[in-house]
N, C-alpha and C positions, 0 to 999 in steps of 0.2 A: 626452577619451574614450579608454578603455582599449582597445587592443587584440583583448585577451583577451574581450571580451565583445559584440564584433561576432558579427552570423549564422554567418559562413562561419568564424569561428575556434571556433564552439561546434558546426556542422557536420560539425567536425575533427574535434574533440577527443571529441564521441560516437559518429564512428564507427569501427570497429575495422581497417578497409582503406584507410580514405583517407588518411590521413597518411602509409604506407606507398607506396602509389600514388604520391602527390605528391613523395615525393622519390625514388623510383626515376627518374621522368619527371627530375627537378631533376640528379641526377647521371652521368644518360644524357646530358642535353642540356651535363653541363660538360665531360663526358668526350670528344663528337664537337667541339665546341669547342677543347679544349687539341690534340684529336689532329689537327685541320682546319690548327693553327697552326702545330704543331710540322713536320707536311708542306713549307710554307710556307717556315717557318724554315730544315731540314735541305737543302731545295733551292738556298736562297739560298748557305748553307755551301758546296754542292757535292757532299754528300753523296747524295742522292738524286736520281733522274728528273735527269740531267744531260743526256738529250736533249731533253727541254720547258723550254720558255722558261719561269720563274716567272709572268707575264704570264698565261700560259694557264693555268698552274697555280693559281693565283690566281683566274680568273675560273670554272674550272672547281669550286672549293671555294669559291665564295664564298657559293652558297644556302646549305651549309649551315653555315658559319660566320656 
């Protein structure tokens, strides 16, 4: 079975907002993702929040990573 020829891919592909939609959502959610990590990251370095334990920091960004 083709892909392309599922409901929700012909769904897509007729309407004129939703594929638009779909990946704004797609690239908001990579974007609070990479910046959830890179926090993460930068604190481990030393670079950042060097008064909070990573521990906390971490548990505090982990909904939404």
């Amino acid at each position: 079975m083709a892909w392309q020829s599922l409901p929700v891919a012909n769904r897509i592909n007729d309407s004129e907002w939703l594929f638009p939609v779909i990946e704004s959502v797609h690239i908001t959610g990579l974007a609070v993702l990479v910046g959830t990590v890179a926090i993460v990251d930068f604190r481990l370095l030393g670079v950042v929040l060097r008064e909070r334990p990573v521990s906390q920091i971490a548990s505090d960004l982990r909904l939404w990573t």
